[in-house]
C-alpha positions in Angstrom: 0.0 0.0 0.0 1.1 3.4 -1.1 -0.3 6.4 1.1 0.2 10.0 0.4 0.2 13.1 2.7 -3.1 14.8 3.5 -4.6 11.0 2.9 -8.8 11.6 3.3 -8.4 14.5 0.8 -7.3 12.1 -2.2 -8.7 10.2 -4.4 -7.9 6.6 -3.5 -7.7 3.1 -5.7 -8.3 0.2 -3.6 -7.4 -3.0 -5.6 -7.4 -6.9 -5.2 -4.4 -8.1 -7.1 -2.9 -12.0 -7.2 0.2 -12.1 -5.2 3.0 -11.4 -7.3 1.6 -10.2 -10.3 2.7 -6.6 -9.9 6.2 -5.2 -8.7 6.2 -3.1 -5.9 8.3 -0.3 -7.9 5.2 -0.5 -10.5 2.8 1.1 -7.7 5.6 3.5 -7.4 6.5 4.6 -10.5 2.5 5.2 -10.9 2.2 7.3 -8.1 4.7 9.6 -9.3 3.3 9.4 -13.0 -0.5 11.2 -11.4 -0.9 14.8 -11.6 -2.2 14.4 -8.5 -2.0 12.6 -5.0 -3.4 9.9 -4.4 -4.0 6.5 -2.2 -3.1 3.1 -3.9 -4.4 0.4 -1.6 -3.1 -2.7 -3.2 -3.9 -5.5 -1.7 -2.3 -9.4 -2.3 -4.2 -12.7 -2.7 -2.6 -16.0 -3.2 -4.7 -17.6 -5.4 -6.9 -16.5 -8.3 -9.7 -18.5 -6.8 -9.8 -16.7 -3.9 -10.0 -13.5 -5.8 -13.2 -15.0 -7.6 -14.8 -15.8 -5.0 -14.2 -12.1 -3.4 -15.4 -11.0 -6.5 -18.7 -13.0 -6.0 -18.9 -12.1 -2.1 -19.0 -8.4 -3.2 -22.6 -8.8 -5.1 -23.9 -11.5 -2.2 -22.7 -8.0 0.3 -24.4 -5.5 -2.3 -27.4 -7.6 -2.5 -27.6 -8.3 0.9 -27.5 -4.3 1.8 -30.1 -3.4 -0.6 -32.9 -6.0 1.6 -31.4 -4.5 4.9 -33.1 -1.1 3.9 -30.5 1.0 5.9 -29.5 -1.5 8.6 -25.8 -2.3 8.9 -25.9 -5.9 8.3 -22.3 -5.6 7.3 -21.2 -7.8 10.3 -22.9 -10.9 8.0 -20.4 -11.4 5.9 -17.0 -10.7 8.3 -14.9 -7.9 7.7 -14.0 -7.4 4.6 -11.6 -5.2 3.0 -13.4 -5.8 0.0 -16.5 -3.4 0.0 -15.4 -0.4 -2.4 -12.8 -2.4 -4.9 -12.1 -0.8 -7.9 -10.6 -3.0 -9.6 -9.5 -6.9 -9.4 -7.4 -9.7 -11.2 -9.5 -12.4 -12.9 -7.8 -15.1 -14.2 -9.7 -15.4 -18.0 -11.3 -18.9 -16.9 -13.6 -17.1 -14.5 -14.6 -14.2 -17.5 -17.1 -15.9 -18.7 -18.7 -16.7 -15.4 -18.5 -13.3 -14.1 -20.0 -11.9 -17.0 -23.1 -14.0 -17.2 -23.9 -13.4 -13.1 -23.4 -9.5 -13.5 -19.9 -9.8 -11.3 -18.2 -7.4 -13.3 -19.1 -4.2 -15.8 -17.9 -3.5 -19.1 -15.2 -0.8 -19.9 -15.0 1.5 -22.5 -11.5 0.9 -25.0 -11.8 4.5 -26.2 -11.0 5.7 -22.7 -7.3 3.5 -23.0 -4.8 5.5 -24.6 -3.2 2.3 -24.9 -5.4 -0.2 -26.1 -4.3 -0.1 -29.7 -1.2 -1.5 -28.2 -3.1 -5.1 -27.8 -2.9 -7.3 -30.6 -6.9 -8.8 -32.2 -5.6 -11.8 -30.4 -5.7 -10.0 -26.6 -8.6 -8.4 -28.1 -10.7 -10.7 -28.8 -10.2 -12.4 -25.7 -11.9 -9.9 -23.3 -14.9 -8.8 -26.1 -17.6 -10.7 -25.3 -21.2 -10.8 -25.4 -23.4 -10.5 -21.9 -23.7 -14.3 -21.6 -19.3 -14.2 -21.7 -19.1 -15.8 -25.2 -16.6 -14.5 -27.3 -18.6 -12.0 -29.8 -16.8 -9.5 -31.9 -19.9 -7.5 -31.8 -20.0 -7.8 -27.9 -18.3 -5.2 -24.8 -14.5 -5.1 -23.7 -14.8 -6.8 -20.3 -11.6 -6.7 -19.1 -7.9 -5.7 -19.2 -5.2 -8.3 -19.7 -1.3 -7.6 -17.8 0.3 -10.7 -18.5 0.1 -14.2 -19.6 1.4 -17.4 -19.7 1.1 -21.2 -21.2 0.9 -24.9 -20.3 4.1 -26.5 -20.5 5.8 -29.8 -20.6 8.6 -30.0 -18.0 11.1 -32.5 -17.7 14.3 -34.0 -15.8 17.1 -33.1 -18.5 19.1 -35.7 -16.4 16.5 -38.8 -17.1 16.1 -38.0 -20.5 19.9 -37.4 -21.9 20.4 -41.3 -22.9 17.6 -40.9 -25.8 18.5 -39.9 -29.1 15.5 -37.7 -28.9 14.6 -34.2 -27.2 11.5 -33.1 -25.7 9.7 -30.7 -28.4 6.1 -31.6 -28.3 3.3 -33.3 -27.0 3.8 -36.0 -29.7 6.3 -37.2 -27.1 4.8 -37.7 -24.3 3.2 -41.0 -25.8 7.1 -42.5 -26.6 7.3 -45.7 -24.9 10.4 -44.6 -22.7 8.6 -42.4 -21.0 5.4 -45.0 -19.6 5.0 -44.9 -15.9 7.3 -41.4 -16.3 4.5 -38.8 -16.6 2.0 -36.8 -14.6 -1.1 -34.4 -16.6 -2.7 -32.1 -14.8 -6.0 -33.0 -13.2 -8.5 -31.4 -15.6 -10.0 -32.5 -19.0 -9.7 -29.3 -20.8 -5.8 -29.6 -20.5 -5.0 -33.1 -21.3 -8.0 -33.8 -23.8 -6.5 -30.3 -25.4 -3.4 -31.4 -25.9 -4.5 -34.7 -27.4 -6.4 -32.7 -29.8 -3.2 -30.6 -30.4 -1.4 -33.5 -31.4 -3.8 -34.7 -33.8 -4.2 -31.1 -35.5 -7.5 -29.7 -33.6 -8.3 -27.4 -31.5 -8.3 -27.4 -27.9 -11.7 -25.5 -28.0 -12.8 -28.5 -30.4 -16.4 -29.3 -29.8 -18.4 -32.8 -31.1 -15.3 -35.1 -29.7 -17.0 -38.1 -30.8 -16.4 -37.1 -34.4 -13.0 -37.3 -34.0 -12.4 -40.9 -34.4 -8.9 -41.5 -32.7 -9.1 -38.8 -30.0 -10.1 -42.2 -27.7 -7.4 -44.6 -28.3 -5.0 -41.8 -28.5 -6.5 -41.0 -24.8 -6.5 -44.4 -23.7 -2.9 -45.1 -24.8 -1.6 -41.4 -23.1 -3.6 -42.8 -19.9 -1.2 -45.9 -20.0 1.8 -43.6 -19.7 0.3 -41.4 -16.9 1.6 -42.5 -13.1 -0.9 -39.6 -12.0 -3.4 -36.9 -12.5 -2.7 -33.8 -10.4 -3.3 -29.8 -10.8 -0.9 -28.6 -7.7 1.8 -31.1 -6.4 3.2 -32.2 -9.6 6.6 -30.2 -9.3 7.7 -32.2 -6.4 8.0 -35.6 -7.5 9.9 -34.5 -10.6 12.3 -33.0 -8.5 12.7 -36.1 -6.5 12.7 -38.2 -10.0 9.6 -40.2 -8.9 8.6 -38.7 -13.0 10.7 -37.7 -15.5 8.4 -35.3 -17.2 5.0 -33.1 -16.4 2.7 -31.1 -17.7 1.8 -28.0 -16.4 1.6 -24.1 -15.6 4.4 -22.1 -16.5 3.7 -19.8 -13.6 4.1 -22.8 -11.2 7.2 -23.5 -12.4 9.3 -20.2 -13.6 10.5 -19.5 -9.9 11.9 -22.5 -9.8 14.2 -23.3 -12.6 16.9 -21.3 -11.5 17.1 -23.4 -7.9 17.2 -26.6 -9.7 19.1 -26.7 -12.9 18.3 -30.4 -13.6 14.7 -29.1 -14.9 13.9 -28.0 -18.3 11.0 -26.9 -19.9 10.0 -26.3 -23.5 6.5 -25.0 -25.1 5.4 -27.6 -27.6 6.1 -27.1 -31.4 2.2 -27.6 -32.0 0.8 -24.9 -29.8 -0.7 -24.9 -26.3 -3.1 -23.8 -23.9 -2.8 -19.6 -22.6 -3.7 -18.2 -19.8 -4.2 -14.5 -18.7 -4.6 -12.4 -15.8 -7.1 -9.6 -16.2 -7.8 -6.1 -14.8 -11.6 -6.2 -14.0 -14.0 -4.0 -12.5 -16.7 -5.0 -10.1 -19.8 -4.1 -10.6 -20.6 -2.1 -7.1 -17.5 -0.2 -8.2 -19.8 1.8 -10.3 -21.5 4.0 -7.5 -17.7 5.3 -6.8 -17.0 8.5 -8.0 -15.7 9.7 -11.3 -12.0 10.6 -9.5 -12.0 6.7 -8.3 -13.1 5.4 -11.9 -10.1 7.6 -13.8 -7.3 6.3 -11.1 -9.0 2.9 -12.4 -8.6 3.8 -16.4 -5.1 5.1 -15.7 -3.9 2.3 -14.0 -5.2 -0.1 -16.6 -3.5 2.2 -19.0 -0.2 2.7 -16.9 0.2 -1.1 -17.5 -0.1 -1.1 -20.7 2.3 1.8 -21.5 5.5 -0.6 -23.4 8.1 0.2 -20.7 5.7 -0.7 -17.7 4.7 -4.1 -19.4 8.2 -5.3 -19.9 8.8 -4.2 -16.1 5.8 -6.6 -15.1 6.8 -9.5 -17.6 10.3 -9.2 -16.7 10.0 -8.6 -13.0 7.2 -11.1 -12.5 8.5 -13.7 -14.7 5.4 -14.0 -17.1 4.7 -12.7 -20.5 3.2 -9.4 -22.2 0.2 -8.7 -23.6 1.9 -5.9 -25.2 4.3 -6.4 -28.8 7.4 -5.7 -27.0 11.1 -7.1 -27.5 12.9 -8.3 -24.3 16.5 -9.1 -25.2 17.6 -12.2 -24.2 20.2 -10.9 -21.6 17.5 -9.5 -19.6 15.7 -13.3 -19.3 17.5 -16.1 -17.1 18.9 -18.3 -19.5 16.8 -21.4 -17.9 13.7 -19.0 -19.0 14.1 -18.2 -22.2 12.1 -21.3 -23.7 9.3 -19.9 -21.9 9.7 -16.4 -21.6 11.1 -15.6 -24.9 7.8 -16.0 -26.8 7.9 -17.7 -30.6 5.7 -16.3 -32.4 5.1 -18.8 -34.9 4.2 -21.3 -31.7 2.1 -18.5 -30.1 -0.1 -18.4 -33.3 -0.7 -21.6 -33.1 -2.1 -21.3 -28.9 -5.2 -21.3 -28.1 -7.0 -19.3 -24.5 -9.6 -22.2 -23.4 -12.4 -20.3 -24.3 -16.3 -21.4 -23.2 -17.9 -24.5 -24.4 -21.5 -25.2 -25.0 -23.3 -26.9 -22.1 -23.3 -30.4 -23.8 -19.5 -30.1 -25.2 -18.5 -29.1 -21.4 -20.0 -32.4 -20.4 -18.8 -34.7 -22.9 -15.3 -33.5 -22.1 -15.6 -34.1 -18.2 -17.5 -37.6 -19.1 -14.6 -38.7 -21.5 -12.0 -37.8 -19.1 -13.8 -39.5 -16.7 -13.6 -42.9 -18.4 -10.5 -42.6 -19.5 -8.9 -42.4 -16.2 -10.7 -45.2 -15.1 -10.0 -47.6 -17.7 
C-alpha cells in the first residue's frame, strides 16, 4: 500500500491483485506518474480463486444491503476489505462466469490510450457478449497484464540417454517415458493437448467425431503415473517422473534453484492463460475521480516500458508487442519467456464450451482415467 500526505483528501484506488503479479516499484512509479496525489491500496491474494470468490462475495454483500433497507448488516459477511474495490485480477477462466452473473461491468476501450497497443488476439479475448461468449460484436470486459502457457517440463538428467529431445506433445506418448508422466487433473488440459497432437483445437467441440481422440487417450492414460493440478513439481524433483505437464507460472521460480529441470512449449501450440484487470460491478456507484485512477492504471500497464517491467519482473509474458533481449531473461527461461511467435499463433486461450461439449469433455476424461 502506497499512502500520500493529507490521505482523506485524495482520491484513492483500492485493488485486489494475485500475489505477485505486480512489482512493488510498478505502484511506485504510478504514483509519481498522477498529476495528482493519491492512495493506492493494493492489496495481495494468493490464489486466483480466492479473488473470484471475493469477487462474488462483493454482489452477495451489495445484495444483501439493498434487503437490509439502511440497517448495517455488514457484520454478515466478516470484515472485509473488499467493499469499495475498484478494480480486481480475474484469471480469464472465470470471465465468462462473471460476466453472465453480473460480477463485473464493461469498460470502455476508447478511454485507453493504450489499447491499440493489444494485438486482435488479446482483443478478442476480453470482447464478449453478456452471456461471456466470445462475440466481436460484444463489450471489452476486461484488461489483460500478463500471460502465460501450459508446459511440458522435464528432468534433462533422465532424458539425456535418448537420441531424442523433448519438443512436443507428440512425445509424451514415446514408450520410454510409460510410468514417467504426470497431466494435470483437468479434462480441458489433457483432452486439449491430445487434440493438439492430432491437428484440432483445444476448444474442439463434437469429440465423438473425431475418431482417434479415444485410443489416443487411452494409450496417453497408459503412460500417466498420475493426475494432479498442484503437487506435480515435487515428485519431478525427487525423480519419482521424468516429465509433467503443467503451468508455467508454477514452475518459472523454480528453474533457476534446480538446474536439472527444463521446460520447453510444444512445437504444435498450447493452452494460454491471462490475468485480467476487471472491474466490479458495485464499483460503479464510486466517484468519477476513483473510476479515472482505475482507467489510468489499466492504461499505466499497458504503456511498453511498464509491461516489460511486469513481464520481466514477475517472470510471465506481455500482452503488449514488445522485444525483451535475451540478456535481460535467465537463460533457464528463455524457452518460456522468450515468446515464438510462430508457436504462439498456433495457442489457443480455453475459451467457453457449450453446455453439452462441457459435459462430454468431463465424461470422457472420466472414463479414460478409469479404464
Amino acid at each position: 500500500m502506497l499512502v500520500g500526505c493529507n490521505a482523506s483528501k485524495q482520491p484513492q484506488l483500492t485493488v485486489q491483485v494475485l500475489k505477485g503479479s505486480i512489482p512493488g516499484r510498478i505502484l511506485k512509479e504510478f504514483q509519481e506518474s498522477l498529476s495528482q496525489k493519491a492512495q493506492l491500496k493494493f492489496s495481495p491474494v494468493v490464489q486466483l480463486q480466492q479473488l473470484f470468490k471475493q469477487l462474488r462475495s462483493l454482489q452477495k454483500k451489495e445484495a444483501a444491503q439493498k434487503e437490509s433497507e439502511g440497517f448495517d448488516i455488514s457484520g454478515l459477511f466478516g470484515k472485509s476489505s473488499a467493499k469499495n474495490i475498484d478494480l480486481l485480477t480475474l484469471g480469464d477462466f472465470w470471465l465468462k462466469e462473471a460476466i453472465e452473473k453480473e460480477l463485473i461491468q464493461s469498460l470502455s476501450p476508447q478511454e485507453f490510450k493504450n489499447w491499440s497497443n493489444l494485438s486482435p488476439k488479446w482483443q478478442e479475448l476480453v470482447t464478449r457478449n453478456n452471456q461471456g461468449l466470445a462475440d466481436k460484436q460484444g463489450k471489452i470486459w476486461a484488461a489483460p497484464y500478463r500471460w502465460g502457457s501450459t508446459v511440458i517440463i522435464y528432468r534433462k538428467d533422465k532424458l539425456e540417454k535418448f537420441d531424442w529431445e523433448v519438443k512436443d506433445w507428440s512425445d509424451l506418448w514415446r514408450e520410454e517415458l510409460k510410468g514417467r508422466i504426470s497431466l494435470l487433473n483437468q479434462p480441458r488440459e489433457v483432452i486439449g493437448l491430445t487434440l493438439k497432437k492430432l491437428g484440432k483445437s483445444y476448444n474442439s467441440e463434437n469429440l465423438q467425431d473425431i475418431k482417434s481422440l479415444k485410443s489416443e487417450l487411452q494409450i496417453l492414460n497408459n503412460q500417466v503415473k498420475f493426475y494432479n493440478s498442484t503437487n506435480y513439481i515435487e515428485p519431478l524433483i525427487l525423480g519419482d517422473t521424468w516429465l509433467a505437464v503443467g503451468w508455467s507460472n508454477d514452475i518459472v521460480s523454480l528453474l533457476s534453484r534446480y538446474p536439472k529441470l527444463s521446460v520447453v512449449v510444444p512445437n504444435s501450440g498450447t493452452a494460454l492463460w491471462a490475468d485480467l484487470w476487471v472491474q466490479p460491478k458495485v464499483t460503479a456507484k464510486n466517484q468519477e475521480t476513483q473510476e479515472s485512477l482505475s482507467t489510468k492504471w489499466i492504461d499505466f500497464c499497458w504503456k511498453p516500458e511498464i509491461a516489460k517491467q511486469i513481464a520481466v519482473l514477475t517472470k510471465a509474458n506481455s500482452p503488449i508487442d514488445i522485444e525483451i533481449p535475451a540478456s535481460e531473461i535467465a537463460k533457464p527461461l528463455q524457452n518460456v519467456l522468450s515468446a515464438n511467435p510462430e508457436v504462439f499463433e498456433k495457442s489457443e486461450f480455453l475459451l467457453p464450451l457449450s453446455p453439452s461439449a462441457a459435459k462430454e469433455y468431463d465424461s470422457l476424461f472420466r472414463k479414460i482415467k478409469s479404464s
